[in-house]
C-alpha positions as a Markdown table, in Angstrom:
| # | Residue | x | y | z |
|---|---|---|---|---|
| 1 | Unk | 98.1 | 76.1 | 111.2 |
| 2 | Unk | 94.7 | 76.5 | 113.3 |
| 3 | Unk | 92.5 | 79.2 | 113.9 |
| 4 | Unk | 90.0 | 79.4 | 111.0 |
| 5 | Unk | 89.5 | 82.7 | 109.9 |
| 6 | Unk | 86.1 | 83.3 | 108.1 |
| 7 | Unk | 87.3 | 84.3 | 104.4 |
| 8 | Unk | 89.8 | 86.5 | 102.5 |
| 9 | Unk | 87.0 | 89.3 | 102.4 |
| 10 | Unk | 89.2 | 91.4 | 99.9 |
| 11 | Unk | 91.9 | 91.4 | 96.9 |
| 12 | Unk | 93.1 | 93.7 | 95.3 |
| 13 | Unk | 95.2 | 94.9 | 92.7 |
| 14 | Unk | 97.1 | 98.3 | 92.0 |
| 15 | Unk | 99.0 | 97.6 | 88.1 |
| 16 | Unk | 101.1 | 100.8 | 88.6 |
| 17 | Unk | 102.7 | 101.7 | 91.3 |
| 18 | Unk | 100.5 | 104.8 | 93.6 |
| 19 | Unk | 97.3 | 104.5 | 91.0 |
| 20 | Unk | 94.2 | 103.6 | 91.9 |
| 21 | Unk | 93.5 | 99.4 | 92.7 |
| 22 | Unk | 90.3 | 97.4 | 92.3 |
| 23 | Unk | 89.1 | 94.4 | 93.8 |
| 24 | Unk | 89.5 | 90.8 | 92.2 |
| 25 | Unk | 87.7 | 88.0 | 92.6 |
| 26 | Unk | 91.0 | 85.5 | 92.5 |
| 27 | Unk | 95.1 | 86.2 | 91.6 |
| 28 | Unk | 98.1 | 84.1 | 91.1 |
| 29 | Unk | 100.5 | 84.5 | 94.0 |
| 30 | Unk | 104.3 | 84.0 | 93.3 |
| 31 | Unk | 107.6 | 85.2 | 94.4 |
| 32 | Unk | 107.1 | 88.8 | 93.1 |
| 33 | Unk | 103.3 | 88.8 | 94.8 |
| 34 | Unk | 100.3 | 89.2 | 92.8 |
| 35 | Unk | 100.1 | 88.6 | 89.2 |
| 36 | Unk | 99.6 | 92.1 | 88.0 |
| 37 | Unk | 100.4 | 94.1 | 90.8 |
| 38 | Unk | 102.5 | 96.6 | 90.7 |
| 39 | Unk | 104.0 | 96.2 | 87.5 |
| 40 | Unk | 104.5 | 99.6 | 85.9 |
| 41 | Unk | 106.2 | 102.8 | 87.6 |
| 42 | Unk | 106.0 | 106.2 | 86.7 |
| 43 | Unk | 109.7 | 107.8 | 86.7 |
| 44 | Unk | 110.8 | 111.3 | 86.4 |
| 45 | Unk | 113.4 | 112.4 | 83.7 |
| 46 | Unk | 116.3 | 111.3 | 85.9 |
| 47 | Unk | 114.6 | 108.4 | 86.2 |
| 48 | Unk | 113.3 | 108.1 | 89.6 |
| 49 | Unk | 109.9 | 106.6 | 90.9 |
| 50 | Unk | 107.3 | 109.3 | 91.7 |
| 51 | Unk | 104.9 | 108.6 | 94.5 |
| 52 | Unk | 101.4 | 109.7 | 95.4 |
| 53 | Unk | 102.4 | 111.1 | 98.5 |
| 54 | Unk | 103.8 | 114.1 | 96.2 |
| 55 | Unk | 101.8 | 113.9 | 93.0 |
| 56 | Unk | 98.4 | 113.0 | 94.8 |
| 57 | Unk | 97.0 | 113.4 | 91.2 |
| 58 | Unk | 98.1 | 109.5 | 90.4 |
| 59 | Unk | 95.6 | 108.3 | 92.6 |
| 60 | Unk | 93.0 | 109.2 | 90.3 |
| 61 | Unk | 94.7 | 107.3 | 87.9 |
| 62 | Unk | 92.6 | 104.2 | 87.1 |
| 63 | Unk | 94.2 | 101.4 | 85.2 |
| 64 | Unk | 92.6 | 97.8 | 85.3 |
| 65 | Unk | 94.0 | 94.3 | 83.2 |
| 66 | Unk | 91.9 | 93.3 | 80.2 |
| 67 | Unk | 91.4 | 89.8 | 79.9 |
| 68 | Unk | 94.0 | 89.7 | 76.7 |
| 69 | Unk | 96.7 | 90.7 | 78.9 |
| 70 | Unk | 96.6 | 94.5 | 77.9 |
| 71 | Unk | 96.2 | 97.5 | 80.1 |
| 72 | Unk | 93.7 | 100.2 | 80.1 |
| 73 | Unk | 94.5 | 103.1 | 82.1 |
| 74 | Unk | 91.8 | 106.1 | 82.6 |
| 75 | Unk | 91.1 | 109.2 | 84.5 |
| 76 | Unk | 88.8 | 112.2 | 85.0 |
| 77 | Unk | 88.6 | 113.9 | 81.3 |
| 78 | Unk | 91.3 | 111.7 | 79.9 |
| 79 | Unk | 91.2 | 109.3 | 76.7 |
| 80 | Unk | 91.3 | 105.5 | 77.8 |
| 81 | Unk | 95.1 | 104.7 | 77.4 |
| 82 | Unk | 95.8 | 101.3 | 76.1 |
| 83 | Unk | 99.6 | 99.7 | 77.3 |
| 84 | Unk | 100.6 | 96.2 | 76.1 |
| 85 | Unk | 103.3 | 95.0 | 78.1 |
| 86 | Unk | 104.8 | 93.2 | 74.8 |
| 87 | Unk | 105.1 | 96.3 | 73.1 |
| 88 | Unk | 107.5 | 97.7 | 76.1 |
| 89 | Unk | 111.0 | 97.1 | 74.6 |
| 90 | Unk | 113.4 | 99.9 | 75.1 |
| 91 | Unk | 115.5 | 99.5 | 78.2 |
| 92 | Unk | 115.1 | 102.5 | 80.8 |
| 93 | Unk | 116.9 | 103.1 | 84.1 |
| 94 | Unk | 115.3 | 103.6 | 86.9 |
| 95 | Unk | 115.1 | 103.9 | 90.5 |
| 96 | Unk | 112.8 | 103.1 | 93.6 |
| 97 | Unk | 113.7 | 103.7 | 97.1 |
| 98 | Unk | 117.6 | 102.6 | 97.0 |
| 99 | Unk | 116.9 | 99.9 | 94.0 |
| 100 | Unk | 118.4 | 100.9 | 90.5 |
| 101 | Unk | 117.5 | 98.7 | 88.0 |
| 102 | Unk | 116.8 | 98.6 | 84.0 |
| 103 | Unk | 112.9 | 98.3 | 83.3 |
| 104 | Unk | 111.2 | 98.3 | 80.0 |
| 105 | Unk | 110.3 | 101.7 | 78.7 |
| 106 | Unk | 106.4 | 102.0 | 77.4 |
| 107 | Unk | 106.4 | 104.3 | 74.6 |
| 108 | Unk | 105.6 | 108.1 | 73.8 |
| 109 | Unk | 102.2 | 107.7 | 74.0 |
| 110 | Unk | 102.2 | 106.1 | 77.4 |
| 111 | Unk | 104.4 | 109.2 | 78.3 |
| 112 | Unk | 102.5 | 112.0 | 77.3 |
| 113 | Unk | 99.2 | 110.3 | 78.4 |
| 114 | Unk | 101.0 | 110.1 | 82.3 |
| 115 | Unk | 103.1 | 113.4 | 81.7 |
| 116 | Unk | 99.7 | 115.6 | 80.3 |
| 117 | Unk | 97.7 | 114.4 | 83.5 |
| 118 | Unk | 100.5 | 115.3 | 85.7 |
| 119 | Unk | 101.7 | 118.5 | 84.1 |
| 120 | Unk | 105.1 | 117.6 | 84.0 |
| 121 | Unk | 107.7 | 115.2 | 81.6 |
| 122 | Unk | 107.5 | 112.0 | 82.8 |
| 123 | Unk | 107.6 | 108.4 | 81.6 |
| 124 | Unk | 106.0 | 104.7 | 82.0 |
| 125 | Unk | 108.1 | 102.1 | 83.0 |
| 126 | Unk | 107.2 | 98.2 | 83.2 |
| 127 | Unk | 108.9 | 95.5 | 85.2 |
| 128 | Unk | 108.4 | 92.2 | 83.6 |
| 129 | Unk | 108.3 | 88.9 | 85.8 |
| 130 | Unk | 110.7 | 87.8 | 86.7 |
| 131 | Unk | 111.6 | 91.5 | 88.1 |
| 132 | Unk | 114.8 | 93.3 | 86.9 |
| 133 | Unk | 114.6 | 94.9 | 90.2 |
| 134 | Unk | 116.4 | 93.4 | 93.7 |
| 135 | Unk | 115.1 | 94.9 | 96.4 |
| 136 | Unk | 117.7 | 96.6 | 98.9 |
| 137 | Unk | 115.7 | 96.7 | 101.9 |
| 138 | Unk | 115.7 | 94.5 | 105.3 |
| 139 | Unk | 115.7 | 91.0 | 105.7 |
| 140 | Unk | 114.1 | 88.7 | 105.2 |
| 141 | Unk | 113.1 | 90.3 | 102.0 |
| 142 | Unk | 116.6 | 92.5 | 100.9 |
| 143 | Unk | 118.0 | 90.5 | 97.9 |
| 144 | Unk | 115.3 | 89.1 | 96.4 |
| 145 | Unk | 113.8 | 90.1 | 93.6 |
| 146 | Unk | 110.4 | 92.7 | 93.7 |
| 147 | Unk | 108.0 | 94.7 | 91.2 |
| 148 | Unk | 107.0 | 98.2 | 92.4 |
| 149 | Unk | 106.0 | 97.8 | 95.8 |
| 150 | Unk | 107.8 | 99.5 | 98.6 |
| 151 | Unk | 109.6 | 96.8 | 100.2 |
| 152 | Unk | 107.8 | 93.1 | 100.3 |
| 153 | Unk | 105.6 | 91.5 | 97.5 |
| 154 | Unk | 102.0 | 91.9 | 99.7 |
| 155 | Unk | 100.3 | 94.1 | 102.3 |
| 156 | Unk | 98.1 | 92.1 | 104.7 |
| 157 | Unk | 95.3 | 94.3 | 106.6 |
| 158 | Unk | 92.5 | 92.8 | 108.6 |
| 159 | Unk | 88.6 | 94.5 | 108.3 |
| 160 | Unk | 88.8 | 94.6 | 112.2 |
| 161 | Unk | 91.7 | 96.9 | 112.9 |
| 162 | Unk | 90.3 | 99.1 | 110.3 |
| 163 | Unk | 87.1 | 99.3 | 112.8 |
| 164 | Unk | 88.9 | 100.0 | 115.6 |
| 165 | Unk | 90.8 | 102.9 | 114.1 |
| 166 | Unk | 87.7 | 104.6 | 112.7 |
| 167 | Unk | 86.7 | 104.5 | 116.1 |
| 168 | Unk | 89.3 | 106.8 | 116.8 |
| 169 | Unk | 88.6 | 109.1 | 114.2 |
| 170 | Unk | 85.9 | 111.9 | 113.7 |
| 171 | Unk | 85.3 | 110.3 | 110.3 |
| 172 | Unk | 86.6 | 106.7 | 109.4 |
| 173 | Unk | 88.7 | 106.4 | 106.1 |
| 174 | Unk | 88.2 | 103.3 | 103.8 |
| 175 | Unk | 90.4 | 100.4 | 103.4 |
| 176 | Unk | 91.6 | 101.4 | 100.3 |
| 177 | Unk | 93.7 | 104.5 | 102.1 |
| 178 | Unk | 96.1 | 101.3 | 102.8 |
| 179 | Unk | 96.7 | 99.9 | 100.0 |
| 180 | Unk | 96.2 | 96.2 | 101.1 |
| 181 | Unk | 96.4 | 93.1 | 98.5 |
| 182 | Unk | 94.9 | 90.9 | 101.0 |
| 183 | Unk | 92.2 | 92.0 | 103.5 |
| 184 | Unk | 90.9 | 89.6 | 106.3 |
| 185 | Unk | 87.9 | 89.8 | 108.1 |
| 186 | Unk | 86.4 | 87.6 | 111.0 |
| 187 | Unk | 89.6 | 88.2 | 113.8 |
| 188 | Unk | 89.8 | 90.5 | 116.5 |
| 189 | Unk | 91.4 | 93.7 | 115.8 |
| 190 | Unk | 95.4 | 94.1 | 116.3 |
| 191 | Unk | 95.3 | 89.7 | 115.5 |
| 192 | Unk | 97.0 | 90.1 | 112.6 |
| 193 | Unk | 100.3 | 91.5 | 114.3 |
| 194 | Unk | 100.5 | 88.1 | 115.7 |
| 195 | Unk | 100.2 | 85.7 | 112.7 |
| 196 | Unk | 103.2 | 84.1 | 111.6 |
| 197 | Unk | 101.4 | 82.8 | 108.3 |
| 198 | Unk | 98.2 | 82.6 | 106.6 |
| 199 | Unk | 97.1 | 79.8 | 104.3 |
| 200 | Unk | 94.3 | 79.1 | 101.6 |
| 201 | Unk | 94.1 | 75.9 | 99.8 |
| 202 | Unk | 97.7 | 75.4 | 98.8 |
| 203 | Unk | 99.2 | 78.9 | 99.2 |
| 204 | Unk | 100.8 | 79.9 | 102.4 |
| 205 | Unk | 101.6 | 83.4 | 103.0 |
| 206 | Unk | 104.7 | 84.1 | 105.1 |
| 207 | Unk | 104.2 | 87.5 | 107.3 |
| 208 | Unk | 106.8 | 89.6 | 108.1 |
| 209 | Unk | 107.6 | 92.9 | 109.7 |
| 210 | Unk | 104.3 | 95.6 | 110.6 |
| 211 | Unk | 103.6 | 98.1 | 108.0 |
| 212 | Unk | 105.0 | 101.7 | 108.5 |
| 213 | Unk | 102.6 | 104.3 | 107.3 |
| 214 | Unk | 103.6 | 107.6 | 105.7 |
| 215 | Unk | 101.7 | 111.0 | 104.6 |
| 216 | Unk | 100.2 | 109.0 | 101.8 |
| 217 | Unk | 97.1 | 107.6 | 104.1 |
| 218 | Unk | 96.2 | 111.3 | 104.9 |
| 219 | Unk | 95.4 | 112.0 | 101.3 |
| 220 | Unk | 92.1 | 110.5 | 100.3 |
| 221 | Unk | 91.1 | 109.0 | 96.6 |
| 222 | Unk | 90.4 | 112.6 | 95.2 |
| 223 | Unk | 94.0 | 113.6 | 96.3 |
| 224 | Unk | 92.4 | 115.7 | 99.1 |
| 225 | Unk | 95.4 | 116.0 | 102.0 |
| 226 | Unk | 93.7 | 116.0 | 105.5 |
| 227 | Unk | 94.1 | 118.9 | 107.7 |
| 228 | Unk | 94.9 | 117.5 | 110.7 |
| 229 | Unk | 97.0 | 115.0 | 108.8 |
| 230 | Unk | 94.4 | 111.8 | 109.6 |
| 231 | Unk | 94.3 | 109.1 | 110.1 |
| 232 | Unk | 98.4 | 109.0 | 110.2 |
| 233 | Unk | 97.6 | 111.7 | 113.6 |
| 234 | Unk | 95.7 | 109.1 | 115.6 |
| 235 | Unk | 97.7 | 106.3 | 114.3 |
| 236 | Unk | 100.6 | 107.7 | 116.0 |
| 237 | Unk | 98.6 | 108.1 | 119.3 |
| 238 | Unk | 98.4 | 104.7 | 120.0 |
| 239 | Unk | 99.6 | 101.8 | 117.6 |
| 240 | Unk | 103.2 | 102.3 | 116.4 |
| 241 | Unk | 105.9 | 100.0 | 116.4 |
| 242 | Unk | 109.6 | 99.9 | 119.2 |
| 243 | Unk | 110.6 | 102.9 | 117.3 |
| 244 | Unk | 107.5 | 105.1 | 117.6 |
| 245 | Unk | 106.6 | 104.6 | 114.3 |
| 246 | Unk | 103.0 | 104.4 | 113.4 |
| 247 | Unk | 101.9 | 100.7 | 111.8 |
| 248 | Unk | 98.9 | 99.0 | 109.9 |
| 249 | Unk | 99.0 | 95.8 | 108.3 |
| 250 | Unk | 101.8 | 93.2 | 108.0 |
| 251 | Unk | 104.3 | 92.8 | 104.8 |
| 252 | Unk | 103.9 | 89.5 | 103.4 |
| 253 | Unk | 105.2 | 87.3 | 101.2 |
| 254 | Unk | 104.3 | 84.0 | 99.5 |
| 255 | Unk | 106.1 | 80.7 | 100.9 |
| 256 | Unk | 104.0 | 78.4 | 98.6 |
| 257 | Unk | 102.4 | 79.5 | 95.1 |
| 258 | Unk | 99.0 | 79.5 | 93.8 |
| 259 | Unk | 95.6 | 81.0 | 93.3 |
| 260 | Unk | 94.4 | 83.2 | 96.2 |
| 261 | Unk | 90.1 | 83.3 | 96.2 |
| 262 | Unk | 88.1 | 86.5 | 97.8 |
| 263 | Unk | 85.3 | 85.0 | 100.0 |
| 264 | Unk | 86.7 | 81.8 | 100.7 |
| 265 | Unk | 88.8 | 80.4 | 104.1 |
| 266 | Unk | 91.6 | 81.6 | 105.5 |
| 267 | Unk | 94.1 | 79.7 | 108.4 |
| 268 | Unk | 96.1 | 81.6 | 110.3 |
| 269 | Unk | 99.3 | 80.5 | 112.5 |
């Protein structure tokens, strides 16, 4: 480890999978990423995940962890929904990507809540840690166990690269069109494709492939689709990966376990 990175500048959080995240001051980092992230999935009748990138209305979906370990979850015109993980009991199947598993269904009232502000029959699903779900994707992360994210534990973006796209664009979209947990300021734009690993204090973050995007980062936070499909357009015009696909950030995962802090150091390697 050796260059000195001036601080994590951002964490975040998103407790169901294509809601809305907010920023935390510090999180537990373990095998599964986060503490709290990415622990409840919204599933059609058949079972399978649904995704913003076709029900845009879940981004407007707020939900945020109470300090006792419960879950409020709110949105334009709704009731504040309240989900306690230890009151999820019945088994549900259910799929992400290529990953079947058996989650934890969350009740009738956690359904109709999701299925009234979506307009269709639909039902919340928790993953407990440790996850019943194994991921199926690439190595080095296929075969090990995963919450809802798409395909690693984290999503590492850097304040810089963010700069250097908005650049690009007519109008600049915020960080949160990417869905980071970890954000990184200080470093030139594009360093983070580089980095091997990050550490803070005890934790060491492992980095592994760059970050494909998808429609998703064309639809802003009111679930507004861009017209000339931005910034996924400009993306594609000049950083994408050996296969042409467009990239930003780096899938991570933790090597060693602890508490992550928002304004404090970062190494990088």
């Amino acid at each position: 480890m050796g260059v000195a990175v001036p601080s994590l500048t951002g964490l975040y959080l998103y407790p169901v999978k294509s809601a809305a995240g907010y920023p935390v001051d510090e999180a537990a980092v373990g095998p599964e990423g986060l503490a709290g992230d990415r622990r409840f999935v919204v599933t059609g009748p058949d079972g399978r995940f649904l995704t913003a990138r076709t029900r845009p209305r879940l981004l407007d979906v707020a939900p945020r962890w109470r300090d006792d370990g419960t879950l409020a979850v709110s949105a334009p015109g709704m009731p504040v929904l309240d989900v306690d993980p230890a009151d999820a009991h019945a088994p549900r199947a259910a799929t992400i990507w290529q990953d079947s598993f058996t989650g934890l269904d969350c009740g009738d009232l956690a359904a109709e809540w999701f299925s009234s502000w979506l307009g269709e029959p639909v039902r919340l699903v928790h993953l407990p840690e440790p996850s019943p779900r194994q991921n199926a994707g690439k190595p080095p992360w296929g075969g090990s166990r995963l919450g809802a994210a798409d395909g690693a534990p984290l999503l590492v973006t850097s304040v810089a690269t963010l700069a250097e796209l908005g650049s690009r664009l007519d109008e600049p979209v915020p960080m949160a069109r990417f869905r980071p947990n970890l954000v990184l300021g200080g470093a030139p734009p594009s360093a983070e494709d580089q980095w091997r690993a990050l550490r803070q204090g005890e934790v060491v973050i492992e980095l592994l492939w760059r970050c494909t995007r998808c429609k998703l980062i064309t639809i802003d936070a009111e679930g507004r689709v861009h017209p000339r499909g931005e910034p996924l357009r400009t993306l594609l015009a000049y950083r994408t990966d050996e296969d042409g696909r467009p990239v930003f950030g780096r899938n991570a995962r933790a090597q060693v376990y602890g508490t992550l802090r928002a304004g404090c150091p970062v190494e990088v390697d």
